[in-house]
MDTraj code that builds the backbone (N, CA, C; nanometers):
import mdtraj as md
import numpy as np

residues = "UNK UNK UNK UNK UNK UNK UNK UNK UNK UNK UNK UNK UNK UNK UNK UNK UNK UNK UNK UNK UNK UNK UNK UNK UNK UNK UNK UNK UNK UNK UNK UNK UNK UNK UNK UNK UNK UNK UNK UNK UNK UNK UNK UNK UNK UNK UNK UNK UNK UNK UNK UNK UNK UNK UNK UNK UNK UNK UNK UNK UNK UNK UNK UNK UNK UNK UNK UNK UNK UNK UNK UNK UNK UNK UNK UNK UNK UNK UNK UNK UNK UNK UNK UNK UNK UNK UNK UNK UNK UNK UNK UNK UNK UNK UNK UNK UNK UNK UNK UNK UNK UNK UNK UNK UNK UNK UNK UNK UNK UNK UNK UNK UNK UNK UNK UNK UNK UNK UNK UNK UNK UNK UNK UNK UNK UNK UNK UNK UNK UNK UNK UNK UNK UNK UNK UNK UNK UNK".split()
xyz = np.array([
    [8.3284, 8.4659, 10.8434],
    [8.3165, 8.3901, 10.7207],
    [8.3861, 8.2548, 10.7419],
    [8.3426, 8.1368, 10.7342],
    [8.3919, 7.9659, 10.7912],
    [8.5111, 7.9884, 10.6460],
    [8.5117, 8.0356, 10.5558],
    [8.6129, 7.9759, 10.4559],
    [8.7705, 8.0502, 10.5303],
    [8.7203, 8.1902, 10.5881],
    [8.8610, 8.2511, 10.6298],
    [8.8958, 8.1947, 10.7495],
    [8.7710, 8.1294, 10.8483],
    [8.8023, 8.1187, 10.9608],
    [8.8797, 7.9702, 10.9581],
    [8.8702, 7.8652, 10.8512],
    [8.9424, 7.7279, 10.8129],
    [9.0675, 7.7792, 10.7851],
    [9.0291, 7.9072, 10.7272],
    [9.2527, 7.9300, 10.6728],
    [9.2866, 7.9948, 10.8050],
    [9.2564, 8.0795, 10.8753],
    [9.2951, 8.1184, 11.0072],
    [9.3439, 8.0519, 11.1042],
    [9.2457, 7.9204, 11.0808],
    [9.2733, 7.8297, 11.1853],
    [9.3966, 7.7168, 11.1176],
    [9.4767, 7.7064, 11.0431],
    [9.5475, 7.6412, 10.9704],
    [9.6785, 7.7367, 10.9830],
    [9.6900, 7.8350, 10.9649],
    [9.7660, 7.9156, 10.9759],
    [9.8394, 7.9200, 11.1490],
    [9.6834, 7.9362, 11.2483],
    [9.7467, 7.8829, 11.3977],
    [9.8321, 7.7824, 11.4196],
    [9.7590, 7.6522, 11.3587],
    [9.8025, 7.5558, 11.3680],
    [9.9557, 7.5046, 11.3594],
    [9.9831, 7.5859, 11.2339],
    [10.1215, 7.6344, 11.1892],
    [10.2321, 7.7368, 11.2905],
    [10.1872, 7.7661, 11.3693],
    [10.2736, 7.8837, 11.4263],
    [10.2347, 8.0084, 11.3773],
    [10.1851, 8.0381, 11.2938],
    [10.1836, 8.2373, 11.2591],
    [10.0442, 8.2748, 11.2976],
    [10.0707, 8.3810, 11.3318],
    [9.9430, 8.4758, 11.3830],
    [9.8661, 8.5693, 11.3030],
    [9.9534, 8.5758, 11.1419],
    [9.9206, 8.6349, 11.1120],
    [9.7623, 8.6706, 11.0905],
    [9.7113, 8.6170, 11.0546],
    [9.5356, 8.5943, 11.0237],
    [9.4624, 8.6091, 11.1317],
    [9.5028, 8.5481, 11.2707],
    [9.4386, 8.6555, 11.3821],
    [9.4599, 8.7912, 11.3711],
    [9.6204, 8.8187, 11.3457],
    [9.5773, 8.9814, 11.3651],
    [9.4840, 9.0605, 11.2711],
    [9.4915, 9.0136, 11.1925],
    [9.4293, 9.0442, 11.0254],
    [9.2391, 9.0274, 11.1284],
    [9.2089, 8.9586, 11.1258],
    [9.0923, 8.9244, 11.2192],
    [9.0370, 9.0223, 11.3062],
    [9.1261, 9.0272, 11.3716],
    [9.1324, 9.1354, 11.5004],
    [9.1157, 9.2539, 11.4454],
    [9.2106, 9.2750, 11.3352],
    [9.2362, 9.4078, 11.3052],
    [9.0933, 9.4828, 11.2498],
    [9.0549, 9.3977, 11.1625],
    [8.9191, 9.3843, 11.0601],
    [8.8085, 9.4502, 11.1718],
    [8.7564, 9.3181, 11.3093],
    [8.7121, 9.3067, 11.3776],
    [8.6740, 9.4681, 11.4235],
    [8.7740, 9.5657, 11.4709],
    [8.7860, 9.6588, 11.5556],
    [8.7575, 9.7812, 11.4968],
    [8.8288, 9.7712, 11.3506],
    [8.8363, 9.8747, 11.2640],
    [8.9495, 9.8958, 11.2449],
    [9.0548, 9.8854, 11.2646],
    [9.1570, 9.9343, 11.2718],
    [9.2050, 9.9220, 11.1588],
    [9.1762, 9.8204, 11.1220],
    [9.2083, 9.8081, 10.9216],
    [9.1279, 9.7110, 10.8733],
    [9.0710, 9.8411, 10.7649],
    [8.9602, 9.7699, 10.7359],
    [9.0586, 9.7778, 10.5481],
    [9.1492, 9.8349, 10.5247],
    [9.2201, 9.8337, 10.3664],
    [9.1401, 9.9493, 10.2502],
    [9.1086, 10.0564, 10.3740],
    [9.0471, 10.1336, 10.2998],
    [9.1177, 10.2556, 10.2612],
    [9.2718, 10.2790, 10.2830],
    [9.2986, 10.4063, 10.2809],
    [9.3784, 10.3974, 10.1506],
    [9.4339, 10.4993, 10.0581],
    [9.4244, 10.5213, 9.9308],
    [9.5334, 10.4171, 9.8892],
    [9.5248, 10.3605, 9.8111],
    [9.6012, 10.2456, 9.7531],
    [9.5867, 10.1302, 9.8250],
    [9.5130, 10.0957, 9.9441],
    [9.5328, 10.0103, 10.0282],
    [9.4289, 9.8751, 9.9378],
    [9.4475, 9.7289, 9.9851],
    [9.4067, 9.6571, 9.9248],
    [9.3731, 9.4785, 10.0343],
    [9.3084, 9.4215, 10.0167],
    [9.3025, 9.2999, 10.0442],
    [9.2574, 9.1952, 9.9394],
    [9.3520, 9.0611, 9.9455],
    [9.2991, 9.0260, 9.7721],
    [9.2735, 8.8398, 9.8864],
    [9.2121, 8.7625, 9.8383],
    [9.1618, 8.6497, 9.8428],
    [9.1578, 8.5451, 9.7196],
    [9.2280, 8.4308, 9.7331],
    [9.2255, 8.3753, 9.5631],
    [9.1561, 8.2456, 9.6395],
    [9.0721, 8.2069, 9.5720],
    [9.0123, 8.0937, 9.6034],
    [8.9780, 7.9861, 9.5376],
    [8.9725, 7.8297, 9.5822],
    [8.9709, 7.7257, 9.4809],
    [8.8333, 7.6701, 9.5359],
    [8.7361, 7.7186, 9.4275],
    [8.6199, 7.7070, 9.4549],
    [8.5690, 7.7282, 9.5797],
    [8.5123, 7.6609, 9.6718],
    [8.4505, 7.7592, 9.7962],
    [8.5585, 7.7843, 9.9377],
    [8.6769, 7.7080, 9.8983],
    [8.7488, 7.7597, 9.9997],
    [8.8595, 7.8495, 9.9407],
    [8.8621, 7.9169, 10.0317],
    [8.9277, 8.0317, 10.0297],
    [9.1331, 7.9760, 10.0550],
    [9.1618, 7.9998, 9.9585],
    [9.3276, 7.9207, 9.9018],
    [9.4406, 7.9952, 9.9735],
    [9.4280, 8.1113, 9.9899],
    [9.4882, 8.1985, 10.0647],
    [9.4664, 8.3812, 10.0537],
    [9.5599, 8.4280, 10.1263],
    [9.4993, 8.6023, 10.1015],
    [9.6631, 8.6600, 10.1517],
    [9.6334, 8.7909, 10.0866],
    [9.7573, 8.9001, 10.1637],
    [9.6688, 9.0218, 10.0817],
    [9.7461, 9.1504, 10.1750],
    [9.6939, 9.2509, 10.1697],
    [9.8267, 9.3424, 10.1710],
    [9.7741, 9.4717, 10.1325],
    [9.8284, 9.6028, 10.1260],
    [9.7998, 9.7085, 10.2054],
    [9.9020, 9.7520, 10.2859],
    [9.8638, 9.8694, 10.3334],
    [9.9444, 9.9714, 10.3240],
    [9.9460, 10.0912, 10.3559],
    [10.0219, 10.2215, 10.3738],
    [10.1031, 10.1744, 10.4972],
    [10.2178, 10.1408, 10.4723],
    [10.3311, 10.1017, 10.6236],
    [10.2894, 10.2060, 10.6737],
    [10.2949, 10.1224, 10.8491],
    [10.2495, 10.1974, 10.9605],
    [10.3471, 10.2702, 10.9770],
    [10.4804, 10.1774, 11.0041],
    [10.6013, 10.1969, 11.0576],
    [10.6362, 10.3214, 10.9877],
    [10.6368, 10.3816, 10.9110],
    [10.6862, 10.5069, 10.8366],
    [10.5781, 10.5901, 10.8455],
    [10.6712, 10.7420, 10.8294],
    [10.5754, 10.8700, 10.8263],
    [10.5614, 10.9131, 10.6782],
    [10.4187, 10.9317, 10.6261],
    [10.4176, 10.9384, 10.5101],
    [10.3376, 10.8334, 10.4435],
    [10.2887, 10.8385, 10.3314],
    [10.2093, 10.7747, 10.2300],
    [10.2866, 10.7215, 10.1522],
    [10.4381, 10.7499, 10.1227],
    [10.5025, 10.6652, 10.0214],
    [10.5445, 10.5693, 10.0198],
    [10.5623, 10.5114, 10.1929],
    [10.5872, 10.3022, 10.1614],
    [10.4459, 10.2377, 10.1648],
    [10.4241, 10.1711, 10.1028],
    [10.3126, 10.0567, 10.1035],
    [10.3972, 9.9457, 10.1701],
    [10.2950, 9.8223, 10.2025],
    [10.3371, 9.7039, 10.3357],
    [10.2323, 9.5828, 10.3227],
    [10.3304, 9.4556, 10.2266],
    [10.3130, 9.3616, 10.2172],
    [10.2082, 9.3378, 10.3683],
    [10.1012, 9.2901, 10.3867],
    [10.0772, 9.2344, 10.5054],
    [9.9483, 9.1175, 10.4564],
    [9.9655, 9.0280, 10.6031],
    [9.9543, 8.9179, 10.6205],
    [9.9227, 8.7978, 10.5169],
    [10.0283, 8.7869, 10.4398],
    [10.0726, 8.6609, 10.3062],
    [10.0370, 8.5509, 10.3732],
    [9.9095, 8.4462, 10.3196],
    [9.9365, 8.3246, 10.4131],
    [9.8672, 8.2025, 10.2741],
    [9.8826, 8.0984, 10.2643],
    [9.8802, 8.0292, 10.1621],
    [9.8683, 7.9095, 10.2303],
    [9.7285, 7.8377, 10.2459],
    [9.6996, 7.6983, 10.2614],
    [9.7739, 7.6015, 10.1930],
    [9.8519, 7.5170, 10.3172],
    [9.9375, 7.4113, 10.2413],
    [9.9208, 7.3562, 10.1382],
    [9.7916, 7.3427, 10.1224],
    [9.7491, 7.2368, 10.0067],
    [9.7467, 7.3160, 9.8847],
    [9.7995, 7.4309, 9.8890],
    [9.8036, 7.5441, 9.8161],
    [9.9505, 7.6124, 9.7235],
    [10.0616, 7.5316, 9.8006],
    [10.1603, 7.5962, 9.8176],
    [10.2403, 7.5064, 9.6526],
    [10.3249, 7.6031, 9.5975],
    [10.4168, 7.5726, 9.5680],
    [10.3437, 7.5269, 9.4189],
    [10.2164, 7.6266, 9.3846],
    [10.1570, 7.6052, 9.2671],
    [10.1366, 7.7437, 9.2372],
    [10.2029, 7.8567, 9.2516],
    [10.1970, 7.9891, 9.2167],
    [10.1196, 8.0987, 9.2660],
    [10.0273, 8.0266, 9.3857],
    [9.9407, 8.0981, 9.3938],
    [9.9623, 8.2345, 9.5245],
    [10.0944, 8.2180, 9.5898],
    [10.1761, 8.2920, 9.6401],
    [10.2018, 8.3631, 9.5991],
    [10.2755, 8.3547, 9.4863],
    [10.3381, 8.4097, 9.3638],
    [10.2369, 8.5469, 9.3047],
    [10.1107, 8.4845, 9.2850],
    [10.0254, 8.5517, 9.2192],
    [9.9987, 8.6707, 9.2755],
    [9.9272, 8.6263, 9.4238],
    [9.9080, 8.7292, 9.5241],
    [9.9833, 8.8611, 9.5377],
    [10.1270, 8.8032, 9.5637],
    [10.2301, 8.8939, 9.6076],
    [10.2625, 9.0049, 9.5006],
    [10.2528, 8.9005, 9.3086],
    [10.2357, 9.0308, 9.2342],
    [10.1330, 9.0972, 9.2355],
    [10.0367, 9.0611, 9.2415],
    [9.9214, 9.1426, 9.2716],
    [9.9615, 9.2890, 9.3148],
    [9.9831, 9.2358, 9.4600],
    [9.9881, 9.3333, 9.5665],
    [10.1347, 9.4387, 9.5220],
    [10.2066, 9.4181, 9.4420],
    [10.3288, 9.4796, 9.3949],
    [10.2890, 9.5619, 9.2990],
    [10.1609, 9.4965, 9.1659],
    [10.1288, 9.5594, 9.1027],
    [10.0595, 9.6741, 9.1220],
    [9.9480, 9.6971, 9.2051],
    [9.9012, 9.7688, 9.3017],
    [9.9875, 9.8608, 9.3294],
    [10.0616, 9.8549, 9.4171],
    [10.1156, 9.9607, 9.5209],
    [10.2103, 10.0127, 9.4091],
    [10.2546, 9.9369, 9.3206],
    [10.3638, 10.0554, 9.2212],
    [10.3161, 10.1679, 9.1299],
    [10.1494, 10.1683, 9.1665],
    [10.0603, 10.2585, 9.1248],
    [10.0236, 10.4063, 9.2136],
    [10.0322, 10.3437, 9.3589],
    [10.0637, 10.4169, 9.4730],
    [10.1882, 10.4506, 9.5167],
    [10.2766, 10.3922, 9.5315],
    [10.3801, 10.3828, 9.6450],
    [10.4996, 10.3738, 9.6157],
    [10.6124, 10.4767, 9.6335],
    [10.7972, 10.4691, 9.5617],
    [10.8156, 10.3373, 9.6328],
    [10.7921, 10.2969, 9.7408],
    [10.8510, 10.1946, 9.7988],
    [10.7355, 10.0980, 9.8355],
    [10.7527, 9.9807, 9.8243],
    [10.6983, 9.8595, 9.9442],
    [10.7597, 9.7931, 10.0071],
    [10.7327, 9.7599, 10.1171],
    [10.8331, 9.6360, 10.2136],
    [10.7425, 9.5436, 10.2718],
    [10.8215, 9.4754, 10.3536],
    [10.7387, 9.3281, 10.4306],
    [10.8611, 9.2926, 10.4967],
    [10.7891, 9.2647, 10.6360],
    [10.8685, 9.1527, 10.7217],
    [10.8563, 9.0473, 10.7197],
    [10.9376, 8.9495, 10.6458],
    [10.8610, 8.7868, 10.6442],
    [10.9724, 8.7524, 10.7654],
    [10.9116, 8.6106, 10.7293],
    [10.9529, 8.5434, 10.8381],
    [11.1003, 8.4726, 10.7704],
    [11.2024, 8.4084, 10.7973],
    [11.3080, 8.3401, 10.7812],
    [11.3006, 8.2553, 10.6856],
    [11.1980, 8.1501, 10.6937],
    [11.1586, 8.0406, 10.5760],
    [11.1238, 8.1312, 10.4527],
    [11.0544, 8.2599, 10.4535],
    [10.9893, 8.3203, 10.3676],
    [11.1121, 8.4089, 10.2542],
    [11.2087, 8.4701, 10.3400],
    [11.3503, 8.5129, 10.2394],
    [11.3368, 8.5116, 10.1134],
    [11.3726, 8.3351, 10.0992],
    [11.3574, 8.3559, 9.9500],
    [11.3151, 8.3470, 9.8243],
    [11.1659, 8.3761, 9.9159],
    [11.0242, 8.3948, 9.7867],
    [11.0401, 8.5176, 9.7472],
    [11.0662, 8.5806, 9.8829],
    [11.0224, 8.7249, 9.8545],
    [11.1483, 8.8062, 9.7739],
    [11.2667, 8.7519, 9.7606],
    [11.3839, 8.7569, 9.6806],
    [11.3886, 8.7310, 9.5350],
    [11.2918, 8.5753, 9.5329],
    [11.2960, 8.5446, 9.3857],
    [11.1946, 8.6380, 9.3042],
    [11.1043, 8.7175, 9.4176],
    [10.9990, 8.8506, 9.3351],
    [11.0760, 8.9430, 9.3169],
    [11.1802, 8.9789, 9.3572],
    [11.2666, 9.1100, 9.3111],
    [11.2787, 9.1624, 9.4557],
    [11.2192, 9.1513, 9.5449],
    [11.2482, 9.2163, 9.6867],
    [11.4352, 9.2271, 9.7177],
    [11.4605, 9.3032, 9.7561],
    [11.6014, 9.3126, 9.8296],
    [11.5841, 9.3200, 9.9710],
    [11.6589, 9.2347, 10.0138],
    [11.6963, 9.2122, 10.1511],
    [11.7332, 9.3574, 10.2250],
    [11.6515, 9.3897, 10.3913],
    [11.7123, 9.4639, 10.4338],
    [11.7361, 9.4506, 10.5866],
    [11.9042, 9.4951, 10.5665],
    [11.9384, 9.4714, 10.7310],
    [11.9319, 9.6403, 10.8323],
    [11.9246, 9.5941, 10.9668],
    [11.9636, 9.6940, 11.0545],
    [11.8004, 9.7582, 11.0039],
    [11.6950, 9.7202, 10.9776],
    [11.5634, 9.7849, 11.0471],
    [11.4729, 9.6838, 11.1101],
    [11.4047, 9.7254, 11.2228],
    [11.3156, 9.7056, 11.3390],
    [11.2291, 9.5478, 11.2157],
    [11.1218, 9.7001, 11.1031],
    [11.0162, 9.6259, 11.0895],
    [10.9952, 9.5696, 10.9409],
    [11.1461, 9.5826, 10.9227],
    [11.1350, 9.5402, 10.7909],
    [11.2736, 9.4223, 10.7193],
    [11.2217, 9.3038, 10.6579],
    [11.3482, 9.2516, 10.5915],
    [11.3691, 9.2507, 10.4898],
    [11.2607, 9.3058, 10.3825],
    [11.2627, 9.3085, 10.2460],
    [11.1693, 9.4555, 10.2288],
    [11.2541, 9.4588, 10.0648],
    [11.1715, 9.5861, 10.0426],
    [11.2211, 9.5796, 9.8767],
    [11.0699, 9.6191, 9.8299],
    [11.0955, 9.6884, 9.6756],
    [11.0480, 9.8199, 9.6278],
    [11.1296, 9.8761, 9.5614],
    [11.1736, 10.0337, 9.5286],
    [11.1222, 10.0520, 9.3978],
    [11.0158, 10.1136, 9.3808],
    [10.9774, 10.1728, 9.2198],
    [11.0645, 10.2658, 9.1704],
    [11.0644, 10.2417, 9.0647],
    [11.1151, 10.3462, 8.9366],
    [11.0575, 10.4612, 8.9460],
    [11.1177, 10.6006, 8.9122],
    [10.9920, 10.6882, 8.8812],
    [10.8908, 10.7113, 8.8075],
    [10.7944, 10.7349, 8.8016],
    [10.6651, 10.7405, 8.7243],
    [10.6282, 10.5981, 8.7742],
    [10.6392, 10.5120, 8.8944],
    [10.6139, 10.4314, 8.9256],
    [10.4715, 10.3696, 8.9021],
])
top = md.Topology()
chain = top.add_chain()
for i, resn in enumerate(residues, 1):
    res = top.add_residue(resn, chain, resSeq=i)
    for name in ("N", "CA", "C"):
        top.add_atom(name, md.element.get_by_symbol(name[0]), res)
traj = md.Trajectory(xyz[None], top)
């Protein structure tokens, strides 16, 4: 699709990979966002595609109960008008339907977006720096 493959390629441009792997992943099968609660969302400003992140069942854990922020990416020309913001609740709203827990590994610059959403910081794991914890009856 040229609208994902312009944000893909913007995203390279930038340093993150994320959207290749997302690509790749798609590509192979390997995740296609089909397993129960799982999700991929796309917000777009008219025909281009503004940015995307998705949901999955964390790999990294055994079990169905963490869900996993994955690949958040937001065209510059995009940024810093909510539409980050939007996504990420999205994807929170979602998984607190599925999942006691969600997490995400962002990157360093990313901290403290994912802080000002309610995420708590976490130290001393591999694949994770943030994470948010549902209530019960989540």
């Amino acid at each position: 699709m040229p609208a994902f493959d312009a944000l893909k390629e913007e995203s390279q441009l930038e340093g993150y990979w994320m959207l290749v792997r997302l690509a790749d992943s798609w590509a192979s099968g390997r995740n296609k966002f089909l397993k129960r609660g799982e999700a991929l969302y796309g917000a777009w400003h008219g025909r281009e595609l503004a940015g995307v992140c998705g949901l999955n069942i964390d790999p990294y854990f055994e079990g169905r109960d963490h869900g996993r922020v994955r690949h958040l990416f937001v065209s510059a020309r995009h940024r810093r008008t909510g539409l980050g913001r939007m996504l990420v609740e999205t994807v929170v709203e979602r998984a607190r339907h599925h999942f006691a827990v969600l997490n995400t590994r962002a990157p360093q610059e990313a901290f403290g977006f994912y802080e000002r959403l309610g995420f708590q910081r976490v130290a001393g794991e591999d694949f994770v720096t943030h994470r948010m914890i549902f209530g019960k009856g989540g």
